[in-house]
TORPA-4810 file (N, C-alpha, C, O; in nm, 3 decimals):
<nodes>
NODE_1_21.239_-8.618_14.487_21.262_-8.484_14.437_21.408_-8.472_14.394_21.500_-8.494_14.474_X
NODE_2_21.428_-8.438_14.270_21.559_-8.447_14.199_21.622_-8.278_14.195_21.737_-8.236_14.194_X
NODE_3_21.504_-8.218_14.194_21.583_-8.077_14.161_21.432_-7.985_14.173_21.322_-8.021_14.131_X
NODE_4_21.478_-7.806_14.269_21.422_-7.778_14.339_21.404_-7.688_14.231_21.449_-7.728_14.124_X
NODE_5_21.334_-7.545_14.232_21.315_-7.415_14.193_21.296_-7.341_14.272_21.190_-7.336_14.334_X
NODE_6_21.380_-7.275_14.288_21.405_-7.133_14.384_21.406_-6.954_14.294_21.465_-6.885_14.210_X
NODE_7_21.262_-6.959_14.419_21.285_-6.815_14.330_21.301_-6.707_14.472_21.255_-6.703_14.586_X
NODE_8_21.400_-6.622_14.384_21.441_-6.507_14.508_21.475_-6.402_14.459_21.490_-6.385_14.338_X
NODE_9_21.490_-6.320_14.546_21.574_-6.184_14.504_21.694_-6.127_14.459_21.760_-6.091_14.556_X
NODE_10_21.757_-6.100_14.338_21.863_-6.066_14.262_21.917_-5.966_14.351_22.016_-5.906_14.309_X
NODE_11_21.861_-5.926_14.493_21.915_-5.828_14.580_21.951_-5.880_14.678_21.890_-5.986_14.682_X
NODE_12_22.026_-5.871_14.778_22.031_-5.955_14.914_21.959_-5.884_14.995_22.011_-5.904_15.104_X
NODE_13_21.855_-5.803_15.011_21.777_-5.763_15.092_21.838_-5.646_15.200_21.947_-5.604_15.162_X
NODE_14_21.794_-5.589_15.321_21.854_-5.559_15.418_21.891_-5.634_15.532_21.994_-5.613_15.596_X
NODE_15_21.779_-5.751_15.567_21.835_-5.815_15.666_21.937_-5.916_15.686_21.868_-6.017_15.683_X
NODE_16_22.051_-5.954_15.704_22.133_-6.057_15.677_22.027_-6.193_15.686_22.023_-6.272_15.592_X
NODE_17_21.954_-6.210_15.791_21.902_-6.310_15.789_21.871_-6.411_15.677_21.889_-6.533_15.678_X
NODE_18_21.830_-6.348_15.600_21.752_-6.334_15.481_21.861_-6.421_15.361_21.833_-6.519_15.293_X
NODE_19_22.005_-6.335_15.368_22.119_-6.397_15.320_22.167_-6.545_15.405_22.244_-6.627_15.354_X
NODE_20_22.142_-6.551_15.460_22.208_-6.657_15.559_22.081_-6.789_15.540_22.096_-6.911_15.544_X
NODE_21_21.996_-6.731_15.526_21.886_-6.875_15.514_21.876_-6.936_15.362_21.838_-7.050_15.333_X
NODE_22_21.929_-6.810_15.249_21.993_-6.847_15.106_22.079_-6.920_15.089_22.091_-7.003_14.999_X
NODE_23_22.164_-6.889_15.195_22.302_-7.002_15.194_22.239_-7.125_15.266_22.238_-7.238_15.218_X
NODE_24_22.204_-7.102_15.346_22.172_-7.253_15.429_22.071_-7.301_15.375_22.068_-7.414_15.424_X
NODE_25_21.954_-7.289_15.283_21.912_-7.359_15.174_21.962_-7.438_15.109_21.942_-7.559_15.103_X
NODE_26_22.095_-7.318_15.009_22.144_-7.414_14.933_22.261_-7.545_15.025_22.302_-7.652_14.980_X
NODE_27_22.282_-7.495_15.134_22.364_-7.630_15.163_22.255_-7.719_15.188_22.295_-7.830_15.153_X
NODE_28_22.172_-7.725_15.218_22.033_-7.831_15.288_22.028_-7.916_15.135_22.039_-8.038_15.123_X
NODE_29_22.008_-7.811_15.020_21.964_-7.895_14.936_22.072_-7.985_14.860_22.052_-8.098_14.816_X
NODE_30_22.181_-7.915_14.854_22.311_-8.047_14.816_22.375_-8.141_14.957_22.437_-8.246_14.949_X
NODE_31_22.332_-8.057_15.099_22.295_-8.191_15.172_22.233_-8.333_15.088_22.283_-8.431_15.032_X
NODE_32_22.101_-8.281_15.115_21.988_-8.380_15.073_22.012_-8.432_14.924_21.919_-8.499_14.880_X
NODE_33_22.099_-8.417_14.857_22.121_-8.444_14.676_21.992_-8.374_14.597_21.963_-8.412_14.484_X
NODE_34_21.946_-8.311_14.639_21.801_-8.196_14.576_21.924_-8.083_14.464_21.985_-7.986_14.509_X
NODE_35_21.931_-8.127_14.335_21.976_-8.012_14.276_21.890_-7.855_14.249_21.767_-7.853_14.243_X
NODE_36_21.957_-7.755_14.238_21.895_-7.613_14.233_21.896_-7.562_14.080_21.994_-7.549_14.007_X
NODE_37_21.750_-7.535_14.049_21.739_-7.464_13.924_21.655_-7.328_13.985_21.568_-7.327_14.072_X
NODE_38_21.726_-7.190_13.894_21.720_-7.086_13.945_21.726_-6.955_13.794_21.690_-6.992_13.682_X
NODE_39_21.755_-6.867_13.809_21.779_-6.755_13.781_21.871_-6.729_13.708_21.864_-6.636_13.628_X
NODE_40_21.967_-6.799_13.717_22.112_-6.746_13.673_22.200_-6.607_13.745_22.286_-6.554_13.675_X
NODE_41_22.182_-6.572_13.833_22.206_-6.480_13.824_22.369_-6.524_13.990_22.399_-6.593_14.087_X
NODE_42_22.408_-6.415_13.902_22.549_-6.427_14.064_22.499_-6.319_14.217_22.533_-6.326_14.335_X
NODE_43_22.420_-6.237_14.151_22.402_-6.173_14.297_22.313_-6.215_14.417_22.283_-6.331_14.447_X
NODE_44_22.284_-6.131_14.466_22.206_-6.139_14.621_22.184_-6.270_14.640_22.272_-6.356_14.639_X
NODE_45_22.030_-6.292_14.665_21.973_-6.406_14.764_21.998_-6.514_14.615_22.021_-6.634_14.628_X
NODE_46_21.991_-6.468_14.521_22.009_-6.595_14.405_22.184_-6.622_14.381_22.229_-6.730_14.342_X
NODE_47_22.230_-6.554_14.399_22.350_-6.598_14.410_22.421_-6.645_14.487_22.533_-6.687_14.457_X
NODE_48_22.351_-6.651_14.650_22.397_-6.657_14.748_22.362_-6.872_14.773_22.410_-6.973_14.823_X
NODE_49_22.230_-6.811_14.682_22.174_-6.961_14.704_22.284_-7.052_14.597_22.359_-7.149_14.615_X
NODE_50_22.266_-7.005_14.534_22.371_-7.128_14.414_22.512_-7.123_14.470_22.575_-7.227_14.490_X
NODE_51_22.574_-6.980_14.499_22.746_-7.023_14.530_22.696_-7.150_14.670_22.785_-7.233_14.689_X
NODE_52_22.587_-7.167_14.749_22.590_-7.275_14.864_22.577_-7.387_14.836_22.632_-7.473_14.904_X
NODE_53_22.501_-7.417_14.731_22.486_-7.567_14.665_22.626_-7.577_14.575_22.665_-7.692_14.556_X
NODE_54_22.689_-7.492_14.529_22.790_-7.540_14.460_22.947_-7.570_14.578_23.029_-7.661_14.581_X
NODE_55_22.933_-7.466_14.647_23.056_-7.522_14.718_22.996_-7.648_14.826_23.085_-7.717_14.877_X
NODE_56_22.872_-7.676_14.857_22.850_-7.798_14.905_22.853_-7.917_14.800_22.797_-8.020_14.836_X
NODE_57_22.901_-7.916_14.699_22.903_-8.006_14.578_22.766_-8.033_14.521_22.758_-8.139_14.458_X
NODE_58_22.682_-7.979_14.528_22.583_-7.994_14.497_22.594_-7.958_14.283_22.692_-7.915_14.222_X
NODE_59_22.450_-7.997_14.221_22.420_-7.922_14.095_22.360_-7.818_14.111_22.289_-7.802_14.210_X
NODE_60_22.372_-7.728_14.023_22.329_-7.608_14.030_22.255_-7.603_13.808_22.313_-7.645_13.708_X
NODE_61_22.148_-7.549_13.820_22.145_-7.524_13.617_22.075_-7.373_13.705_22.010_-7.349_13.807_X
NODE_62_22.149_-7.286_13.569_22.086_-7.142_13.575_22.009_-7.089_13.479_22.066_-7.098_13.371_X
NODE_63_21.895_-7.033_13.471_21.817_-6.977_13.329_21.798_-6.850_13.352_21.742_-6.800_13.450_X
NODE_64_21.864_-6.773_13.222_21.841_-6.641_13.234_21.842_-6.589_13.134_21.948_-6.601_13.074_X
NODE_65_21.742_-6.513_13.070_21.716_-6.419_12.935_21.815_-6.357_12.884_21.864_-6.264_12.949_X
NODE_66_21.845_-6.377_12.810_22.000_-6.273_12.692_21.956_-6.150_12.775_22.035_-6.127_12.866_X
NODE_67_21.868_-6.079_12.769_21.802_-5.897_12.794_21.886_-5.890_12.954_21.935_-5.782_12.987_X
NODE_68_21.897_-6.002_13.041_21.908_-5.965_13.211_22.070_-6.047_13.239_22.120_-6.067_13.349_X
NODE_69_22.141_-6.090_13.078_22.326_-6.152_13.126_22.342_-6.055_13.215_22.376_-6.089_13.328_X
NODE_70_22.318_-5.879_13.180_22.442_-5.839_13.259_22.350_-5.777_13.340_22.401_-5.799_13.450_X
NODE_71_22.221_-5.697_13.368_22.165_-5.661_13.479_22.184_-5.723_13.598_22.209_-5.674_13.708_X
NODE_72_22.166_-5.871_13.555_22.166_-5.963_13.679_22.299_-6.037_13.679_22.320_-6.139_13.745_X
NODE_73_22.368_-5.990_13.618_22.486_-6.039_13.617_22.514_-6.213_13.596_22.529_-6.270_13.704_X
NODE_74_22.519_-6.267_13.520_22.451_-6.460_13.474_22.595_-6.492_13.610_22.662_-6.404_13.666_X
NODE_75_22.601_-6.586_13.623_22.698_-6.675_13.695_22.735_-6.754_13.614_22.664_-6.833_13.552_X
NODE_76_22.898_-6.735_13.606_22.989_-6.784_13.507_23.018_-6.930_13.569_23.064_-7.014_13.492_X
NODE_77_22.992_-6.971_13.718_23.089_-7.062_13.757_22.951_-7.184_13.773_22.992_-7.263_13.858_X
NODE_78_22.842_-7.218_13.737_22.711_-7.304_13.760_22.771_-7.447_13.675_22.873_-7.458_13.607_X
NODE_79_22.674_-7.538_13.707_22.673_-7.696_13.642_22.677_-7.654_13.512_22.770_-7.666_13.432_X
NODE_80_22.537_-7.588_13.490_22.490_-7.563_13.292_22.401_-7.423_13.341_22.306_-7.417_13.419_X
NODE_81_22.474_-7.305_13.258_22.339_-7.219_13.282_22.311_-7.222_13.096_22.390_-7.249_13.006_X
NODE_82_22.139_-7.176_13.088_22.094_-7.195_12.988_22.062_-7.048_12.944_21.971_-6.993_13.007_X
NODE_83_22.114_-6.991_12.863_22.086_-6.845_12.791_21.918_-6.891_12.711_21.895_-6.981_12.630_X
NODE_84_21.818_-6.787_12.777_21.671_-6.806_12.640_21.675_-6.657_12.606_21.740_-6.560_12.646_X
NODE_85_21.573_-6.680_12.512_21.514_-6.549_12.484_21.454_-6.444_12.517_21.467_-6.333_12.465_X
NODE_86_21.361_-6.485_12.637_21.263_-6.420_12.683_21.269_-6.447_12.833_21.360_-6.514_12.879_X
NODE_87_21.148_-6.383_12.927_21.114_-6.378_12.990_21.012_-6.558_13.024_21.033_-6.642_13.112_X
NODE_88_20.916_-6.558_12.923_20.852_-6.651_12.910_20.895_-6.807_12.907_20.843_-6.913_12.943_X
NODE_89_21.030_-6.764_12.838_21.101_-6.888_12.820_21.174_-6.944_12.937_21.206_-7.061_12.955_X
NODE_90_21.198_-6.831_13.019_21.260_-6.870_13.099_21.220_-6.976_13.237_21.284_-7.064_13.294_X
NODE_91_21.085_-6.920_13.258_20.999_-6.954_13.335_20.926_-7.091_13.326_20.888_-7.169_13.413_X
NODE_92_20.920_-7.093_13.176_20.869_-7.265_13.121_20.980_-7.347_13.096_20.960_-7.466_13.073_X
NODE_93_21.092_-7.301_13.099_21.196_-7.411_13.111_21.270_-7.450_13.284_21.340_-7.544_13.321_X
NODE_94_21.217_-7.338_13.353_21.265_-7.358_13.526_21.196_-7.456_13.573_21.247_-7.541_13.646_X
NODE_95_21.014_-7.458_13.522_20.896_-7.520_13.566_21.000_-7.664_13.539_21.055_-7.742_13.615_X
NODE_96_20.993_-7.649_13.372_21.017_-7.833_13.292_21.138_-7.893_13.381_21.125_-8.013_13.407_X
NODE_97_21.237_-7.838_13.424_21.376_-7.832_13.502_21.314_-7.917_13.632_21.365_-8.025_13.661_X
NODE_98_21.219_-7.871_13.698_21.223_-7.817_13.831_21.100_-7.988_13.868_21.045_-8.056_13.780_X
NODE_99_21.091_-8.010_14.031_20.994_-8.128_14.057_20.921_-8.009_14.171_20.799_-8.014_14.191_X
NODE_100_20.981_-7.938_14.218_20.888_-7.844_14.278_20.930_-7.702_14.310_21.005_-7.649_14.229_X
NODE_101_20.900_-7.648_14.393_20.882_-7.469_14.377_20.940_-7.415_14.519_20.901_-7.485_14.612_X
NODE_102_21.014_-7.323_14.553_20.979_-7.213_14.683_21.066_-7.130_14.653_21.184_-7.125_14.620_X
NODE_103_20.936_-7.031_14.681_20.998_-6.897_14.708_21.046_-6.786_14.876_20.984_-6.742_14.972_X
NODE_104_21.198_-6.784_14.822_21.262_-6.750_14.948_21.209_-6.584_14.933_21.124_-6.554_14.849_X
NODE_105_21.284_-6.461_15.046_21.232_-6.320_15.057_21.271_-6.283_14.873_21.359_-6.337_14.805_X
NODE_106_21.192_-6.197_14.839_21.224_-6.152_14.732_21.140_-6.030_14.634_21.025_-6.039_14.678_X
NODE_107_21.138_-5.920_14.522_21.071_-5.880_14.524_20.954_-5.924_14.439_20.907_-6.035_14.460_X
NODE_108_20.896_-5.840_14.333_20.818_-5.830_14.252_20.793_-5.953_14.152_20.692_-6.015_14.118_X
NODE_109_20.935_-5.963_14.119_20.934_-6.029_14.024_20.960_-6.241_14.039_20.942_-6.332_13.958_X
NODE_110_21.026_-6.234_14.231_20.975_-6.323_14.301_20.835_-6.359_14.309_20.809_-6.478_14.293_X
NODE_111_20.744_-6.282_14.329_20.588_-6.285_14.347_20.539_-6.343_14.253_20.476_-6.448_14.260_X
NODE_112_20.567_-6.272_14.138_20.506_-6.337_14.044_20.490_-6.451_13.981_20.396_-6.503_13.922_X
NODE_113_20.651_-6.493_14.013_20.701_-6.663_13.975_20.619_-6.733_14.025_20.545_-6.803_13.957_X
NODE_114_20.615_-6.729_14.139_20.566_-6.775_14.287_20.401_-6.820_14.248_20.358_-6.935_14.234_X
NODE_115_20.325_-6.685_14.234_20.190_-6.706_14.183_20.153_-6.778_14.081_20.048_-6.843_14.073_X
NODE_116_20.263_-6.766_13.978_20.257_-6.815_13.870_20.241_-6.978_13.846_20.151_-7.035_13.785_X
NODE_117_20.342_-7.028_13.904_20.344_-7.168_13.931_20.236_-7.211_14.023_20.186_-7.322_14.010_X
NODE_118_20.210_-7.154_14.088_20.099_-7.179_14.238_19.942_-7.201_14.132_19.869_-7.298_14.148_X
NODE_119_19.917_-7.099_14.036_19.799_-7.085_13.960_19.820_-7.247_13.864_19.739_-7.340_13.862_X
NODE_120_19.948_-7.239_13.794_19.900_-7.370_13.720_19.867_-7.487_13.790_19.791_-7.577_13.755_X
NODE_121_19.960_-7.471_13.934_19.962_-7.613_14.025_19.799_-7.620_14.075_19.758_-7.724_14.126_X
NODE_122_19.717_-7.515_14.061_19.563_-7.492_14.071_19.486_-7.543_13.925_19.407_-7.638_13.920_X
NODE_123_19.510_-7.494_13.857_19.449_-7.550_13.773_19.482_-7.667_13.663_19.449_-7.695_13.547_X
NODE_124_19.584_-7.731_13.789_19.600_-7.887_13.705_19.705_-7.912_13.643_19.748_-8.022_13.608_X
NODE_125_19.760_-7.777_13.626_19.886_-7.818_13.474_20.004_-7.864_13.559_20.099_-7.905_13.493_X
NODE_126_20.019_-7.865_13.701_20.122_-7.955_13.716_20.074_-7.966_13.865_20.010_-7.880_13.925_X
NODE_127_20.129_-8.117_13.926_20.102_-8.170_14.080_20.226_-8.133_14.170_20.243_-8.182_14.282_X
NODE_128_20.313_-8.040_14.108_20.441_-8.035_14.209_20.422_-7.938_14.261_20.373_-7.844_14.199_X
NODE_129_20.469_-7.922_14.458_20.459_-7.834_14.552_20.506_-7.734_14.545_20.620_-7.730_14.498_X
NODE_130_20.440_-7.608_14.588_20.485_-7.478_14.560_20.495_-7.434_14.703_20.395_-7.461_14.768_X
NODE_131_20.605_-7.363_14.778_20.669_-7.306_14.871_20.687_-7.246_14.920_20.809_-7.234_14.913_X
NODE_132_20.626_-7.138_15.024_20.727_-6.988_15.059_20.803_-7.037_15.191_20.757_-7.084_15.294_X
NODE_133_20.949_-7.009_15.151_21.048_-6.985_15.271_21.046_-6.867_15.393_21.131_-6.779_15.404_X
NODE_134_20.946_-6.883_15.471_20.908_-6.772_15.566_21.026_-6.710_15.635_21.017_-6.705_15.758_X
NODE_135_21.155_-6.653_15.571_21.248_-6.618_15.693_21.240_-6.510_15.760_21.247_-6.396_15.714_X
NODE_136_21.224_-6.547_15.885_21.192_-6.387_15.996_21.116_-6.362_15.995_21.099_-6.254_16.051_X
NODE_137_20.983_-6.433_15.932_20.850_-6.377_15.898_20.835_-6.314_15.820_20.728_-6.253_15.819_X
NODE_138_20.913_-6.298_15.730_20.929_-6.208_15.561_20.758_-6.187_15.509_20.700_-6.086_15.471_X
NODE_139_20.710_-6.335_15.527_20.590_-6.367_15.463_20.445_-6.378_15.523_20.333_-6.414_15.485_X
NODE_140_20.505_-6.325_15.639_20.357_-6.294_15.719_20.245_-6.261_15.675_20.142_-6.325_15.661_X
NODE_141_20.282_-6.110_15.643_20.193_-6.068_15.580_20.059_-6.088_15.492_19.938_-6.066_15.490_X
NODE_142_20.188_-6.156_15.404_20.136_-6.205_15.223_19.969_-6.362_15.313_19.851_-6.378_15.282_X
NODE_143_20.057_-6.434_15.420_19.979_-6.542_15.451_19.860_-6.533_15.492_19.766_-6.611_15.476_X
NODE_144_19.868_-6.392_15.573_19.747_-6.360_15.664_19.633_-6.322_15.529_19.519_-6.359_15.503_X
NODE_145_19.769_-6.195_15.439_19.614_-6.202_15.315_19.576_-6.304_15.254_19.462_-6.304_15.210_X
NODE_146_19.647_-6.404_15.238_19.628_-6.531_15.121_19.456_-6.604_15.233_19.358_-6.657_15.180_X
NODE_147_19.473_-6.582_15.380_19.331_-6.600_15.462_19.260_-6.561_15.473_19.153_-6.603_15.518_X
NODE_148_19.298_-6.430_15.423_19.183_-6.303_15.466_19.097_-6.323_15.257_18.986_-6.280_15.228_X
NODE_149_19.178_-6.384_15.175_19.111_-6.424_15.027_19.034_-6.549_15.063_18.929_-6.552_14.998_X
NODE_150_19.043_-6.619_15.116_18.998_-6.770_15.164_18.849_-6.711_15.225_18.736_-6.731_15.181_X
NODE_151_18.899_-6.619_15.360_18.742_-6.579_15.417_18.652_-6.481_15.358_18.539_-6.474_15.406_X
NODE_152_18.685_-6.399_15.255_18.596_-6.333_15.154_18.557_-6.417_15.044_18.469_-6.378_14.967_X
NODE_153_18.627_-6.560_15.021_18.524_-6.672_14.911_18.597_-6.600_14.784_18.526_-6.576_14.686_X
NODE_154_18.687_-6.576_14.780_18.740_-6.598_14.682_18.899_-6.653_14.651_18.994_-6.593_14.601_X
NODE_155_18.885_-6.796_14.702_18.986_-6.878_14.641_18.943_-7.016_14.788_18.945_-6.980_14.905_X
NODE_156_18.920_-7.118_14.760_18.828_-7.218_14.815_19.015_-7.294_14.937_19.128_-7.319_14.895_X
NODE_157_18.978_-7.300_15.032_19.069_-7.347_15.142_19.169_-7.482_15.057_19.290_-7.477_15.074_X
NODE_158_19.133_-7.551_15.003_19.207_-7.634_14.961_19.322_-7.587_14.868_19.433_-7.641_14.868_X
NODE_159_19.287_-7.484_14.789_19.411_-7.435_14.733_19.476_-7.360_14.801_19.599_-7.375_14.797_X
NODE_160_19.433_-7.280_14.865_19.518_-7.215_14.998_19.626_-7.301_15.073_19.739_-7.261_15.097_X
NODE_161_19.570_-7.443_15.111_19.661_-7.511_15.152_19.738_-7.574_15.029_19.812_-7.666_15.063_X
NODE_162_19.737_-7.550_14.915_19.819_-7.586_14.803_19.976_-7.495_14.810_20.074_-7.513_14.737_X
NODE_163_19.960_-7.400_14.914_20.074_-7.281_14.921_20.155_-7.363_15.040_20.096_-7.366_15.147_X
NODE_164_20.302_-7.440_15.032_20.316_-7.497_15.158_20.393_-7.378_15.234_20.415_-7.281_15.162_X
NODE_165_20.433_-7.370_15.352_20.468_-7.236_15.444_20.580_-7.343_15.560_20.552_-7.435_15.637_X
NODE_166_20.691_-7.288_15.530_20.812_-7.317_15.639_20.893_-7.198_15.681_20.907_-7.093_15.618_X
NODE_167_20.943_-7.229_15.793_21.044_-7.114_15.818_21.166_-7.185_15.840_21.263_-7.117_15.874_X
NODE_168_21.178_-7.306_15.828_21.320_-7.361_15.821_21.351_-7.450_15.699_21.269_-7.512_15.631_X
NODE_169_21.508_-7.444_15.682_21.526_-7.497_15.578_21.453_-7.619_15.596_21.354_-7.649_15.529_X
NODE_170_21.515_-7.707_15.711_21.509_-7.876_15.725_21.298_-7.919_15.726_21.235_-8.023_15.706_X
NODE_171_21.256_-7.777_15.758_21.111_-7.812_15.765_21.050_-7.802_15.606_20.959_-7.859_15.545_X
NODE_172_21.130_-7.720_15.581_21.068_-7.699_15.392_21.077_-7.792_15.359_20.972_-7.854_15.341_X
NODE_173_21.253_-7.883_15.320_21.241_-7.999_15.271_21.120_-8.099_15.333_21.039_-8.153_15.258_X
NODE_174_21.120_-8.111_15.440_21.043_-8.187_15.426_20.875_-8.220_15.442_20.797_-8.312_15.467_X
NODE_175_20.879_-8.078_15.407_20.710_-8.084_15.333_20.667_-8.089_15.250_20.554_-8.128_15.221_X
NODE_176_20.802_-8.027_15.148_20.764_-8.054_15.000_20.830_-8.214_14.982_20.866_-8.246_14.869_X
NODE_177_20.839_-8.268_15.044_20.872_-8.407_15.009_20.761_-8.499_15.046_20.730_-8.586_14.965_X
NODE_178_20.690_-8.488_15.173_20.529_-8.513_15.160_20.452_-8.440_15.106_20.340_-8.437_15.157_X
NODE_179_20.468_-8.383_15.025_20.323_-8.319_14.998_20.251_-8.403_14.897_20.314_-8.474_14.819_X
NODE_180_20.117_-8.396_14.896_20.018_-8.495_14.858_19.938_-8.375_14.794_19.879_-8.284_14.852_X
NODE_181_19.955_-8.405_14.627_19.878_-8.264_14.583_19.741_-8.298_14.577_19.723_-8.407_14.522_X
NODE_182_19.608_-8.224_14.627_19.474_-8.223_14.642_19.386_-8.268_14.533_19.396_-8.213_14.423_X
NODE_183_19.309_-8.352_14.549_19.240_-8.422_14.380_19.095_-8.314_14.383_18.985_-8.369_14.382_X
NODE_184_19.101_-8.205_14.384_19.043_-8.063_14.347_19.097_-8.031_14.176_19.202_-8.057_14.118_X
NODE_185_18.945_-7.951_14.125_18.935_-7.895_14.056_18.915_-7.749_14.042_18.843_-7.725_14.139_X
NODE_186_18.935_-7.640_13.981_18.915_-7.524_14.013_18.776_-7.472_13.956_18.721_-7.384_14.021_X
NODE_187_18.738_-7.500_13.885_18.596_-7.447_13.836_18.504_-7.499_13.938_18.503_-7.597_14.013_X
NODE_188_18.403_-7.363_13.908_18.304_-7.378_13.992_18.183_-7.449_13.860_18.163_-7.424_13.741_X
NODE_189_18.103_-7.581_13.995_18.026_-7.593_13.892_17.872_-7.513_13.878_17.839_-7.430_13.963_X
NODE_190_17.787_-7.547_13.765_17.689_-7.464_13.739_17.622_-7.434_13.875_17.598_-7.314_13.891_X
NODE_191_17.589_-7.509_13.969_17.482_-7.533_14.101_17.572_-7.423_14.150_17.517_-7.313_14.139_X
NODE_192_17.672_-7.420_14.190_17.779_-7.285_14.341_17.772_-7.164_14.203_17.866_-7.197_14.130_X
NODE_193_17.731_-7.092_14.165_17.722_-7.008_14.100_17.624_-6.875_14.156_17.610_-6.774_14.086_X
</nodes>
């Protein structure tokens, strides 16, 4: 694994915790020589994560839409950040960037990344591990429903376990470093209908 994708919150949240497992991410991952592709952005949990890989000497590349330089404020001080166009663009160049996925606490627009990549890593378009950074139990919740979709039959246990789940840095790395993506298909065939 050459370089990670982290998706998080442009907010630092309320709990420090939350900040503190951003930073100690990013030192884990320029520990480990795992460079960080991200957001671009200088604030909260995304900024918190890149200023840690960069003052651990680590690489850092940032992608962020012309529309969100200054909402999210871009980070002037990264390896290479990449200005796109869009929203869309941004997301298909983090994927192309990136060998795998996790998402630390974050909001809406965390989720969606998150799902997003998780759905193609389902339906084939790519074998790299997708992540949630459980800090404090941030992600409880979300896990218990992602079981409670599994036991109503709609979404089959093997992709469920396609979602890997850590609450420590040193345990994340190294699950997404075994992970063995599932030789599953997502369609159902004509007979399970």
């Amino acid at each position: 694994m050459q370089r990670l994708c982290v998706f998080c919150g442009s907010s630092p949240g309320f709990d420090p915790r939350h900040l503190e497992a951003a930073r100690g991410l990013g030192r884990a991952l320029a520990g480990a020589g795992i460079g960080l592709v991200y957001g671009g952005a200088s604030v909260g949990l995304m900024g918190a994560v890149a200023d840690a890989v960069l003052e651990a000497g680590g690489q850092v590349i940032g992608v962020i839409p012309e529309s969100l330089k200054k909402k999210e404020i871009a980070h002037a001080g990264l390896t290479d950040l990449r200005v796109v166009a869009s929203m869309h663009e941004r997301k298909a160049l983090m994927a192309e960037l990136s060998d795998g996925f996790v998402a630390l606490p974050g909001g809406i627009g965390t989720f969606e990344e998150l799902f997003e990549v998780w759905t193609w890593a389902q339906l084939g378009h790519h074998q790299k591990p997708c992540a949630i950074y459980n800090v404090a139990g941030f992600y409880d919740g979300l896990t218990t429903f992602l079981d409670g979709v599994v036991a109503s039959g709609f979404m089959k246990q093997n992709h469920r376990d396609m979602l890997v789940t850590a609450d420590t840095a040193e345990d994340l790395l190294d699950k997404l470093r075994a992970y063995e993506p599932p030789a599953v298909t997502k369609w159902i065939k004509a007979d399970e209908r």
